[in-house]
C-alpha positions in Angstrom: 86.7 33.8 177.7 85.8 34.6 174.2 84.9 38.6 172.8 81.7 39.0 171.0 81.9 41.1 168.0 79.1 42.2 165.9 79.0 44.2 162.5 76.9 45.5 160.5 74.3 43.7 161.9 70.4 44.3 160.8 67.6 42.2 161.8 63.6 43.1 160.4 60.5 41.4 161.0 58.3 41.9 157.8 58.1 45.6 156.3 58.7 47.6 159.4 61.3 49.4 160.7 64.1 47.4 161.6 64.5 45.7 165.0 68.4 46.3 164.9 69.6 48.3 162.5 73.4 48.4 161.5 74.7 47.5 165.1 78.3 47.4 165.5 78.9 46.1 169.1 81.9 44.4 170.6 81.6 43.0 174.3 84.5 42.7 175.6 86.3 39.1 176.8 85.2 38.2 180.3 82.7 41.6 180.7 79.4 41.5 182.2 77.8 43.6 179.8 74.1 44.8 180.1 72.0 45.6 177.3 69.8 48.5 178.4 66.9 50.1 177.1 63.0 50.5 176.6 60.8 47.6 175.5 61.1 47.2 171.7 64.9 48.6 171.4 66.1 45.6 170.0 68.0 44.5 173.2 66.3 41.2 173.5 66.7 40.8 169.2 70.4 41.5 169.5 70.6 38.0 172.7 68.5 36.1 170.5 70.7 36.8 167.2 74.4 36.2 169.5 72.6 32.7 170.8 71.7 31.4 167.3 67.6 31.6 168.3 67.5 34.3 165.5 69.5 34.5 161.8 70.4 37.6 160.3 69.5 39.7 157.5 73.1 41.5 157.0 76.5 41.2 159.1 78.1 39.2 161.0 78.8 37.7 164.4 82.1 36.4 165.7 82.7 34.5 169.4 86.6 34.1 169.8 87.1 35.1 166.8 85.0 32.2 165.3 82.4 33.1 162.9 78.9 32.1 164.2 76.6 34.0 161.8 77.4 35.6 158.4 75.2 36.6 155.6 78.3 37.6 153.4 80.2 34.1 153.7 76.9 32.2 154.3 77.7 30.7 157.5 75.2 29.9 160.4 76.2 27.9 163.5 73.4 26.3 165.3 72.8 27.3 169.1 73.7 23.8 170.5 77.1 24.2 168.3 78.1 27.7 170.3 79.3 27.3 173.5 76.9 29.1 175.1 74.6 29.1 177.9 71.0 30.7 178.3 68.9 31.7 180.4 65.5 33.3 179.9 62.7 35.2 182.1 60.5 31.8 182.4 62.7 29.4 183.9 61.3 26.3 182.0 62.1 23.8 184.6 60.9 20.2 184.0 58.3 19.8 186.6 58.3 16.0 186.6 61.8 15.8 187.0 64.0 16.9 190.4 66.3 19.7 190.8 69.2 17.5 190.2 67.9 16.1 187.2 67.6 19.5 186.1 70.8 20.6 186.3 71.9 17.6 185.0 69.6 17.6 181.5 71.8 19.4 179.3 75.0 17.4 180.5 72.9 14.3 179.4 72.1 15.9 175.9 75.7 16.3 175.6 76.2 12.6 176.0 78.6 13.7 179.3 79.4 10.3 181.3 77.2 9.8 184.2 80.0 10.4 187.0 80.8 13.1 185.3 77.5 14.5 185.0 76.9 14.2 188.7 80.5 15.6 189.5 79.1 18.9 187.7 75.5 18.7 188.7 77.2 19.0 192.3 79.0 21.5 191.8 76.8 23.6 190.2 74.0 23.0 192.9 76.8 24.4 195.0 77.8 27.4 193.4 73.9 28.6 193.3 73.4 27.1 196.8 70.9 25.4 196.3 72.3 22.3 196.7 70.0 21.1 199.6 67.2 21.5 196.9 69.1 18.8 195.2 65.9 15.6 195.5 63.0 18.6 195.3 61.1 19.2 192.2 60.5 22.5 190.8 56.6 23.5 192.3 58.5 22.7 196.0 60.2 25.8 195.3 60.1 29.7 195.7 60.3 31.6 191.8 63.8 32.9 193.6 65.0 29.2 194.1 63.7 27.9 191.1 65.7 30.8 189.2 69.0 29.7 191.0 67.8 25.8 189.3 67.9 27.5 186.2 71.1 29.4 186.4 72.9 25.8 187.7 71.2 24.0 185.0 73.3 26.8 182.6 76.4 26.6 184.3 76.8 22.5 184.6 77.8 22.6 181.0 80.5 25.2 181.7 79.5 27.3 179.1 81.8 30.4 177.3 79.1 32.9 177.2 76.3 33.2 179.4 73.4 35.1 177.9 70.7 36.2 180.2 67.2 37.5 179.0 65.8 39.8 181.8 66.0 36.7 184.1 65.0 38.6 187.6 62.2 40.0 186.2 59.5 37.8 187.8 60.9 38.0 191.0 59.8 40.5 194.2 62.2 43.2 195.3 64.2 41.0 198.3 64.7 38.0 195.2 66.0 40.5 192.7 68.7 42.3 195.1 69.4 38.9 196.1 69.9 37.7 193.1 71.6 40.2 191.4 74.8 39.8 194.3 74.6 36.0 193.1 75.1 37.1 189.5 78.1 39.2 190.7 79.4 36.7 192.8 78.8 33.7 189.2 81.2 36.9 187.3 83.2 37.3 190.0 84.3 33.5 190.7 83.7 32.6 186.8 84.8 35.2 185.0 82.5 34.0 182.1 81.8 36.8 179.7 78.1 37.9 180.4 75.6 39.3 178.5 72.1 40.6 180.3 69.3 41.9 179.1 67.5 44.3 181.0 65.2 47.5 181.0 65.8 48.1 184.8 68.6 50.5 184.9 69.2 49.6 188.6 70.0 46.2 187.6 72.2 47.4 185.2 74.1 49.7 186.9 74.3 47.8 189.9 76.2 45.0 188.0 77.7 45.4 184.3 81.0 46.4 184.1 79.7 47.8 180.3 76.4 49.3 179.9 75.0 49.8 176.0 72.4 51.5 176.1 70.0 50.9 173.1 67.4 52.8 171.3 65.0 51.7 168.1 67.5 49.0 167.4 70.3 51.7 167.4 73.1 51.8 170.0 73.2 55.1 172.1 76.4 54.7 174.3 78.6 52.0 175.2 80.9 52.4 178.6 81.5 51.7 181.9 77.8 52.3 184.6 78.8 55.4 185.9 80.4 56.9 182.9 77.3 56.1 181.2 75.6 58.2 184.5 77.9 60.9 184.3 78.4 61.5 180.9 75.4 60.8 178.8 76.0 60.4 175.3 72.7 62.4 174.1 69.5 63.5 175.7 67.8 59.5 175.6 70.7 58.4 177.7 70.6 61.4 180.3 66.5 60.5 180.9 66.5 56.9 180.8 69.4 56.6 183.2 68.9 58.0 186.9 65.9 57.9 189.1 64.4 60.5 189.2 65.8 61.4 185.4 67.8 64.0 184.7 66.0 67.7 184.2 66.5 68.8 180.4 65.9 73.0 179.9 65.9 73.9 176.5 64.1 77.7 177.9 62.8 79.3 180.7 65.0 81.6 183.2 66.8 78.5 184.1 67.9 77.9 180.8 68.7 81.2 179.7 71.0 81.8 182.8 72.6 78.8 182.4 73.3 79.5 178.4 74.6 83.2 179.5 76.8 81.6 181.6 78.1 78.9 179.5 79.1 81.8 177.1 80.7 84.1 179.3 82.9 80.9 180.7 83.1 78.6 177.2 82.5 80.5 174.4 83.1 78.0 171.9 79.9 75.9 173.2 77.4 79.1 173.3 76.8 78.5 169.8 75.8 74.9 169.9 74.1 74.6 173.2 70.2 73.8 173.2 69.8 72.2 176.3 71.1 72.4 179.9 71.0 69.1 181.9 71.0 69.1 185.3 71.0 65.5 187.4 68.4 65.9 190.4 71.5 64.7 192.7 73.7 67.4 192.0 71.2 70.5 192.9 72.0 71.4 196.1 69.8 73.8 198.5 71.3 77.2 199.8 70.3 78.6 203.0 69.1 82.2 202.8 71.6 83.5 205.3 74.2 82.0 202.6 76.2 83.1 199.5 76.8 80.6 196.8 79.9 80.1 195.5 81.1 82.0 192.5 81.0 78.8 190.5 77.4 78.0 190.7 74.2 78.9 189.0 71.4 80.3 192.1 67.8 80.3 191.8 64.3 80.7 193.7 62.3 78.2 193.5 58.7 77.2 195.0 58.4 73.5 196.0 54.9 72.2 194.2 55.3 68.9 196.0 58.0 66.7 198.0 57.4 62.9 197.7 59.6 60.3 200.4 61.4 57.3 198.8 62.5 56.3 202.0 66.4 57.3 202.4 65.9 60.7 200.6 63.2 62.9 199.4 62.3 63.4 195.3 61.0 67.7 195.4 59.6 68.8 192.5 60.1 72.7 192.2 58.9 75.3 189.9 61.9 78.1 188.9 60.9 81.0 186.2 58.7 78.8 184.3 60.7 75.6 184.3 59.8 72.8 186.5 62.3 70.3 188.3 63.0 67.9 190.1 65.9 67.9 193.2 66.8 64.9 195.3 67.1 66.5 198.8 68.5 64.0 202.3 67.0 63.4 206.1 63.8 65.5 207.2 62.3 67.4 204.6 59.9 69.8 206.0 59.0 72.0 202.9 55.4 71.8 202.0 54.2 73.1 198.3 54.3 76.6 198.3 57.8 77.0 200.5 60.4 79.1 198.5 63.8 77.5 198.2 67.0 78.7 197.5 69.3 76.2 195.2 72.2 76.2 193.2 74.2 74.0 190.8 77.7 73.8 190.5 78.5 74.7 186.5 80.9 71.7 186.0 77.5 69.5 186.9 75.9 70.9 183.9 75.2 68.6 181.1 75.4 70.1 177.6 73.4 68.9 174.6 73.4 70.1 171.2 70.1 71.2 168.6 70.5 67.0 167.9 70.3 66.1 171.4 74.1 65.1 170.7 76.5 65.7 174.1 79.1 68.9 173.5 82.8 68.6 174.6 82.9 68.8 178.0 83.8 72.0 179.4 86.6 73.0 181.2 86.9 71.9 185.0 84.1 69.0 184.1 84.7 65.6 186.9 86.7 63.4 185.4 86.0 60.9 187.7 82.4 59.9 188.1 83.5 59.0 191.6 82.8 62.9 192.3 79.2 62.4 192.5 79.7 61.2 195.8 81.3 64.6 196.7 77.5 65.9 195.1 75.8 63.6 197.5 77.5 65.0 200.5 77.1 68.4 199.9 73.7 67.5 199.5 73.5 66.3 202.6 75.1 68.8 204.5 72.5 71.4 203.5 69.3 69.4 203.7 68.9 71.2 207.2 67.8 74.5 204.5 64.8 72.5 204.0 63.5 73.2 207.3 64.5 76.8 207.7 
């Protein structure tokens, strides 16, 4: 499978600020990478420019190596000419035609022989499962079927690339959980490289195997989902990515314990630091009959309101002027008012610079983000505090 590599790559629409500005980007052969971020970021631009839909105004885009777009060399491959396969949020089924014809369209554009055409039509009704669907037209079906005719429709021409433009987005909670494990399962059995657009971070993390993360047109972080999680590039990363977002403190008791410490343990980050952030996940309650270990920051809190999500409880607390938000496990009994004792371990700190720019981790920081798991459990162990 081919590697997409973009550089230099601006895109404008009239005299406003650019859409993508200066993008250098390369997804990697056979990744599923999403591209994440707010509406307007330029994640759908940057799809739309890859698949031909859109021409550049500087840089370049190469597929395998192969130039595609170029303003330097004056090159422009048309979207039928690239390989690739798209699909977009409307599904833009024929409805007078039946599933199978469908599926079979582009093969047909592509002047493919009719046994093979039905050999592939099969077989891609088969890898979405939707096969029985085969004789049904399009209004017969559910918006989660009909999105599974699309994604056939793409694969039947056995595409390099698959490009995906926030495809589950019209689709109930069940349809989108279901469908993301089929997109897994396409990547898994495929291994086509896949690009996604998104601005569901759920979506994202639950199936890239590179997250880039995209602001104004501007690329904030490019990595792996839960290096991305655990070690935010900048401020815009650590908020957009985790429900509930990560608490920023730039002043308040909280911050200025938090700053005394960092100085006391890592000097040479005193200087720079601006802002302490600190993941909901990883503040942990401590009962009152309880010392905290020597590693961790301790504060009283009062709780100002604790809000169910079902498996866990989001509490928002109030701590020497600083309000924030903990993620707390099982049968949460605190009403507002209720003082709480937490803590937060000083490797789950999250350091950010005057620029909102991430400082060199400090010493003893996880190295693995599978340690958040370790987080969660402690979590859980002292949810019982919430009661006492």
């Amino acid at each position: 499978m081919p590697t997409i590599t973009l550089t230099s790559v601006r895109k404008s629409y009239g005299s406003g600020p650019p859409a993508v500005d200066n993008l250098d980007l390369e997804i990697p052969s056979g990744s599923f990478t999403c591209l994440l971020g707010p509406s307007g970021c330029g994640k759908t631009t940057t799809l739309r420019m890859i698949s031909g839909l859109e021409s550049l105004n500087a840089g370049t885009i190469t597929v395998g190596g192969r130039i595609m777009d170029s303003t330097r060399d004056g090159v422009f491959v048309p979207p039928e000419k690239r390989g690739m396969g798209l699909v977009f949020q409307n599904y833009a089924l024929w409805p007078h035609l039946t599933v199978a014809k469908n599926v079979e369209f582009g093969l047909k554009v592509r002047k493919v022989k009719s046994a093979e055409r039905a050999e592939r039509t099969a077989a891609a009704l088969t890898m979405m499962q939707i096969d029985w669907a085969a004789d049904r037209y399009p209004a017969q079906l559910s918006g989660g079927q009909q999105q599974r005719v699309s994604l056939a429709r793409m694969l039947a021409v056995s595409p390099d690339v698959l490009l995906l433009d926030e495809p589950l987005s019209n689709l109930d909670a069940q349809l989108r959980l279901d469908m993301r494990a089929e997109l897994k399962r396409i990547h898994d059995e495929t291994g086509h490289t896949i690009v996604f657009v998104t601005h569901d971070q759920l979506e994202a993390m639950t199936m890239a195997t590179h997250v880039v993360v995209m602001k104004k047109g501007v690329v904030q972080q490019m990595a792996p989902p839960m290096e991305v999680y655990s070690r935010p590039a900048n401020t815009f990363v650590a908020r957009f990515v985790g429900s509930p977002p990560m608490n920023l403190v730039d002043s308040g008791e909280v911050f200025a314990a938090a700053r005394d410490r960092v100085a006391a343990e890592y000097p040479h980050l005193a200087t720079e630091l601006t802002t302490v952030g600190l993941r909901p996940e990883a503040i942990r309650t401590v009962p009152s009959h309880e010392s905290a270990p020597p590693e961790c920051l301790v504060f009283e809190a009062t709780v100002k309101a604790a809000l169910p999500t079902g498996s866990s409880w989001t509490v928002l607390v109030e701590a020497g002027g600083t309000e924030l938000y903990l993620v707390a496990y099982g049968d949460v009994r605190a009403h507002p008012g209720t003082t709480v004792r937490f803590a937060v371990r000083l490797t789950d700190l999250h350091l950010f610079d005057e620029a909102g720019d991430r400082l060199p981790d400090h010493a003893g920081t996880r190295e693995n983000a599978n340690e958040i798991a370790n987080v969660n459990d402690e979590t859980e162990e002292n949810t019982a505090t919430w009661a006492s």
